[in-house]
C-alpha positions as CSV (number, residue, x, y, z in Angstrom):
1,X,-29.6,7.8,-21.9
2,X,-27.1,8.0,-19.3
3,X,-24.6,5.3,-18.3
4,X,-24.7,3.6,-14.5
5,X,-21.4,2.4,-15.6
6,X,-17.8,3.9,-16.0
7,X,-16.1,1.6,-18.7
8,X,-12.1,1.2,-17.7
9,X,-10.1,0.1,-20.7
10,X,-7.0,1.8,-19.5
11,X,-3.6,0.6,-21.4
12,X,-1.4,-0.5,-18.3
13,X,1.6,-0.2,-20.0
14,X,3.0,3.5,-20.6
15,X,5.0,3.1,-23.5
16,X,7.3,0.1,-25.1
17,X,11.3,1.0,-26.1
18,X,11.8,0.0,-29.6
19,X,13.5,-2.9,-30.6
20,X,17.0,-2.5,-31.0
21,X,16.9,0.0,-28.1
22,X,20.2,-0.9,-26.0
23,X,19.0,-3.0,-23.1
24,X,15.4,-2.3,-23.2
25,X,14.5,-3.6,-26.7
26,X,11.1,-4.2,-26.7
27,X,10.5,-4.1,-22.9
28,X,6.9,-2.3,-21.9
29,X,7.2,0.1,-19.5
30,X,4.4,-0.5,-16.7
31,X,2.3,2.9,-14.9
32,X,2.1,0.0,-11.8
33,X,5.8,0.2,-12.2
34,X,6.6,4.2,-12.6
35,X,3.7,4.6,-9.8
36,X,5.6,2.2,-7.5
37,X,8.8,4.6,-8.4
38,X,6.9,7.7,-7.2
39,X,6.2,6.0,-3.4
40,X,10.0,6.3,-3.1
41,X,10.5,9.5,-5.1
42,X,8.1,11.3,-3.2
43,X,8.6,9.6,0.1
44,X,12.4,11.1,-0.1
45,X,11.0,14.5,0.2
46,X,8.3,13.7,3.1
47,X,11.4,12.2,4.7
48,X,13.8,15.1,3.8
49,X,11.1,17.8,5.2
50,X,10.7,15.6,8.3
51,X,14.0,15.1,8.9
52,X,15.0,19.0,8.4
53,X,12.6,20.1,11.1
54,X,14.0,17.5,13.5
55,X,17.1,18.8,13.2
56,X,18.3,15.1,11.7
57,X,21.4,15.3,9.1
58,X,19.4,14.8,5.5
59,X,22.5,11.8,4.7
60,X,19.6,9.7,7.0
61,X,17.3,10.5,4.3
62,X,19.1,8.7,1.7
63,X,19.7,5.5,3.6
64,X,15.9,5.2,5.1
65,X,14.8,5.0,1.7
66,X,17.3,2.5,0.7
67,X,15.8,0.7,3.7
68,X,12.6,1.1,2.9
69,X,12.6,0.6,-1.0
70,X,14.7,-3.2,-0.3
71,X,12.9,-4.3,2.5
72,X,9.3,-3.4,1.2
73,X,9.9,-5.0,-2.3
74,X,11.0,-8.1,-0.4
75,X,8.8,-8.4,1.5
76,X,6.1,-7.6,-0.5
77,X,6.6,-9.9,-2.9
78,X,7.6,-12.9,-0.1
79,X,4.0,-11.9,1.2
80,X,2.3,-12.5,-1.5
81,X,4.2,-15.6,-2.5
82,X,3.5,-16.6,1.0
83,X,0.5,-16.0,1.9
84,X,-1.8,-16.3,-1.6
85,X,0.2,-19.1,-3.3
86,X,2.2,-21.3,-1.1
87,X,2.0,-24.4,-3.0
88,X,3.0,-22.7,-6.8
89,X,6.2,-20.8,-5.5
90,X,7.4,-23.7,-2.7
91,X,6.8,-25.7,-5.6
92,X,8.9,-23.4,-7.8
93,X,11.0,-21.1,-5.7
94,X,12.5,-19.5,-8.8
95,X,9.4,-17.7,-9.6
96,X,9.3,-15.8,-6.2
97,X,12.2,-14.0,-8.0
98,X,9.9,-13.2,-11.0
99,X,8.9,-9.8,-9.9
100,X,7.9,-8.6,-13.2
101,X,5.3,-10.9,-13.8
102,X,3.1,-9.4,-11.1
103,X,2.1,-10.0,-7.3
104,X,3.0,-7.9,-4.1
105,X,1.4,-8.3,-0.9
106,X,0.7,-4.9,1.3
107,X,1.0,-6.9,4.4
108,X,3.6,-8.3,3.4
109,X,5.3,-5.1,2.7
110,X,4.3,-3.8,5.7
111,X,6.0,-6.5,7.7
112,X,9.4,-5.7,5.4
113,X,9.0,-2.0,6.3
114,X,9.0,-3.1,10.0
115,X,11.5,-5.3,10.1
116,X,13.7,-2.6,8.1
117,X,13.2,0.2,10.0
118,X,13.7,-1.8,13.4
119,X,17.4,-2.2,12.1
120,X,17.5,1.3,10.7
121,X,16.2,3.0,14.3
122,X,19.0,1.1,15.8
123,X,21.9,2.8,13.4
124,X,20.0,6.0,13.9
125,X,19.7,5.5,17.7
126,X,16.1,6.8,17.7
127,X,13.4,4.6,19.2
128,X,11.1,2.7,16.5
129,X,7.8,4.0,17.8
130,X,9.6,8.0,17.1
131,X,10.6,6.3,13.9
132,X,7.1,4.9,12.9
133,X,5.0,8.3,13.8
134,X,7.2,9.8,11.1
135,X,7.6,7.0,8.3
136,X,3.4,6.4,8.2
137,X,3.3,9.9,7.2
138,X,5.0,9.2,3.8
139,X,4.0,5.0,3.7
140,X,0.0,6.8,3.6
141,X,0.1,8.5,0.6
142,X,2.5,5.8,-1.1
143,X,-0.1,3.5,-0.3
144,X,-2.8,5.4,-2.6
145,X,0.1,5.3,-5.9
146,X,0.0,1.8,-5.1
147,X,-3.5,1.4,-5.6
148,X,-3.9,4.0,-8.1
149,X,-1.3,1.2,-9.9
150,X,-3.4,-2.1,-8.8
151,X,-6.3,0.6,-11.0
152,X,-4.6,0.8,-14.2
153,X,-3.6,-2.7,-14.1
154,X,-7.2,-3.5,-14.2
155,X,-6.6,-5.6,-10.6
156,X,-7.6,-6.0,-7.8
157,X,-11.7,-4.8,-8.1
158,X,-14.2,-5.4,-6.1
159,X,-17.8,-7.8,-6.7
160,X,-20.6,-6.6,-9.2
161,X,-22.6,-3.1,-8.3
162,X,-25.5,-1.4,-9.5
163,X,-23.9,2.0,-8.1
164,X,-23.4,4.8,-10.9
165,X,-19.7,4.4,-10.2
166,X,-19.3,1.0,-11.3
167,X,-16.0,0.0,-13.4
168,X,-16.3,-2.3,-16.3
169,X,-12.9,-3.6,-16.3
170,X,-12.7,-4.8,-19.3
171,X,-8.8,-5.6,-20.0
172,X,-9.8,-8.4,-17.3
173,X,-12.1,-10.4,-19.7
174,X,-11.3,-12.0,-22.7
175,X,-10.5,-9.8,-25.9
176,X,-14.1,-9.3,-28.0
177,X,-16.3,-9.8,-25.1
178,X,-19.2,-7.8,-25.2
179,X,-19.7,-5.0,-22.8
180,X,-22.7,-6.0,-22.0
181,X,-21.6,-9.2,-20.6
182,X,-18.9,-7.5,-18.2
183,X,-20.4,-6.7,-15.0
184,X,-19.7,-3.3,-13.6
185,X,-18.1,-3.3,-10.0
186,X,-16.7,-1.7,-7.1
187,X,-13.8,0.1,-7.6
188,X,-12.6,-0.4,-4.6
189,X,-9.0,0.4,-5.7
190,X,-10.3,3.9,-5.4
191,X,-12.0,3.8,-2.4
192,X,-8.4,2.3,-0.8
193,X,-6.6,5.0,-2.6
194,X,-8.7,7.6,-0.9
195,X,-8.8,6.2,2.6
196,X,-5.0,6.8,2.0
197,X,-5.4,10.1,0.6
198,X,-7.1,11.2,3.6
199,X,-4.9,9.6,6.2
200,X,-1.8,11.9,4.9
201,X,-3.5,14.5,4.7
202,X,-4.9,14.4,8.5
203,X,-1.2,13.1,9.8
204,X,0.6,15.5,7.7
205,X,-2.1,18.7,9.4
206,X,-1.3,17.4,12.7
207,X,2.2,17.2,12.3
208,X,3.0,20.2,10.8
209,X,0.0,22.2,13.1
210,X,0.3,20.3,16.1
211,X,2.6,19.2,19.1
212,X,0.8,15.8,19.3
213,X,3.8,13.5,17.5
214,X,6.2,14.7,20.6
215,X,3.5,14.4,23.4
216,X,1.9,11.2,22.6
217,X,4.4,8.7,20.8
218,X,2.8,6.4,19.2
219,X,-0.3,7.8,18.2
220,X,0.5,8.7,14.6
221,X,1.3,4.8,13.9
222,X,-1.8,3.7,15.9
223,X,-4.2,6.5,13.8
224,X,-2.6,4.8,10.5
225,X,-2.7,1.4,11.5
226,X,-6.6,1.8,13.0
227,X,-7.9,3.7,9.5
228,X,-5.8,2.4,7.1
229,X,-6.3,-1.7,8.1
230,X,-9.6,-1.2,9.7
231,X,-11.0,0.4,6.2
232,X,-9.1,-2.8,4.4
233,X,-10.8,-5.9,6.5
234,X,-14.4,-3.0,5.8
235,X,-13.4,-2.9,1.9
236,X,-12.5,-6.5,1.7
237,X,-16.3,-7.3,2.5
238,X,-17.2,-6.0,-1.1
239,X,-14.2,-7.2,-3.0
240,X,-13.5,-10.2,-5.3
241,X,-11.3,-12.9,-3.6
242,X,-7.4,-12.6,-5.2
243,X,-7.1,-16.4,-5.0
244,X,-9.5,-19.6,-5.2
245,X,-9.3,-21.3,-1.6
246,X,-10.5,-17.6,-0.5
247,X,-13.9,-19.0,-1.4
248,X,-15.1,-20.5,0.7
249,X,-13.3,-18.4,3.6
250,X,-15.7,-16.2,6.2
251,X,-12.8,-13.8,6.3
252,X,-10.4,-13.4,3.6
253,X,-6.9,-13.4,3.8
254,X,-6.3,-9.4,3.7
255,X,-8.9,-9.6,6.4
256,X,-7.0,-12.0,8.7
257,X,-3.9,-9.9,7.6
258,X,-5.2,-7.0,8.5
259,X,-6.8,-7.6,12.3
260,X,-3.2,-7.8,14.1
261,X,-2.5,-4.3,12.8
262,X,-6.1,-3.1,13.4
263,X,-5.3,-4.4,17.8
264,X,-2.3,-2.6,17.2
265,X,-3.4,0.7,16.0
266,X,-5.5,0.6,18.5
267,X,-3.2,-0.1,21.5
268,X,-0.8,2.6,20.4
269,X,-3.5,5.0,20.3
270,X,-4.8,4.1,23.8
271,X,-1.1,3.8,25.2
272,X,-0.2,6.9,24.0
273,X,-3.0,9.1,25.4
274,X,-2.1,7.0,28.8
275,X,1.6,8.2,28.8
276,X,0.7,11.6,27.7
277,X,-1.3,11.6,30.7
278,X,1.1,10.1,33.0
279,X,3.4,13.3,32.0
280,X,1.2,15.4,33.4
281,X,1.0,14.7,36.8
């Protein structure tokens, strides 16, 4: 008999340094953790390729990701404290230093990646729109370790399914309950991930095929901005709510999130075919 069900009892945790090991004794180390590395590690190189073809001294490289990698992490984790659970962390503003114990926001790391690369485009001297049609190429496929992450860690999942690529995440119920209590759902870690996937992949053809990131600024953030958060506030539709007062809500909180940057993607999109236009006369 075949299964309609993909049972996920991934370990999220790597490896653990032995005790006695100097510093790390005992600490676990997280694939969330080493996947969240690899955004930076291989954004440097999308950054370092980029930069080479403009003609852009690579010492930018280093400092954009130093940019990013501080002011996504804040604002990441600020964004989730934030917007999920207010009450706990006003409550107890210590824990919003807690990193390790889990919760980052997208949108709110997307608002730190702004706010970071609006200062950064002003030490550069390069305008943030040129700056954005560059940096989404990387942030897209960062965005599918992320989730790749929010999948080992058993997180994040979406509501029951009948469809043959149902997840049984069973690290998310109690130890010893039986499989056939756990209800197989979306896995709509994955289907982020490649919604992701498939926006580098398109920016990345047109960038390195095309002339359309010089002719029509703009239009590489909009694309990213109209697929990336227009797939979230269509995935969020199918996916369990991260916090209780989410209930009870017609649109969720990554949906609400989500709609600003949708208008904008589109904007750029539709402002940047105007200019290109404009140029042509």
């Amino acid at each position: 008999m075949t299964l309609s069900y993909i049972v996920w009892d991934v370990n999220p945790f790597i490896f653990t340094f032995p005790d006695g090991f100097p510093l790390l004794g005992g600490r676990p180390i997280a694939w969330y953790g080493l996947l969240w590395a690899m955004v930076f590690v291989v954004g440097y190189y999308i950054m370092r390729m980029i930069y080479r073809k403009e003609g852009i001294g690579e010492e930018w490289v280093d400092k954009i990701v130093m940019y990013m990698l501080v002011f996504v992490v804040v604002g990441a984790r600020l964004g989730h404290c934030l917007f999920y659970e207010p009450d706990y962390y006003l409550s107890n503003p210590v824990k919003i230093l807690y990193i390790w114990e889990g919760g980052l926001a997208s949108h709110g790391g997307a608002i730190g990646i702004l706010l970071g690369l609006w200062i950064y485009s002003r030490k550069i001297k390069k305008t943030m729109l040129w700056l954005l049609d560059r940096v989404v190429i990387a942030v897209s496929i960062g965005g599918a370790f992320i989730r790749t992450g929010n999948l080992m860690n058993s997180e994040i999942y979406g509501n029951p399914t009948t469809l043959p690529w149902g997840f049984k995440f069973v690290r998310d119920w109690a130890p010893g309950t039986p499989l056939e209590m756990i209800p197989a759902c979306h896995p709509t870690q994955i289907y982020e991930a490649l919604f992701c996937v498939a926006m580098f992949i398109v920016l990345m053809y047109l960038y390195r095929k095309t002339d359309i990131i010089n002719r029509r600024q703009g239009f590489f953030f909009g694309l990213f901005c109209t697929v990336i958060f227009g797939s979230r506030i269509l995935i969020e539709f199918i996916k369990q709510p991260q916090v209780e007062f989410e209930n009870n809500m017609v649109l969720d909180m990554g949906q609400w999130l989500s709609i600003p940057l949708l208008i904008a993607g589109i904007y750029y999109m539709i402002r940047s075919y105007k200019k290109e236009v404009r140029s042509k006369n």
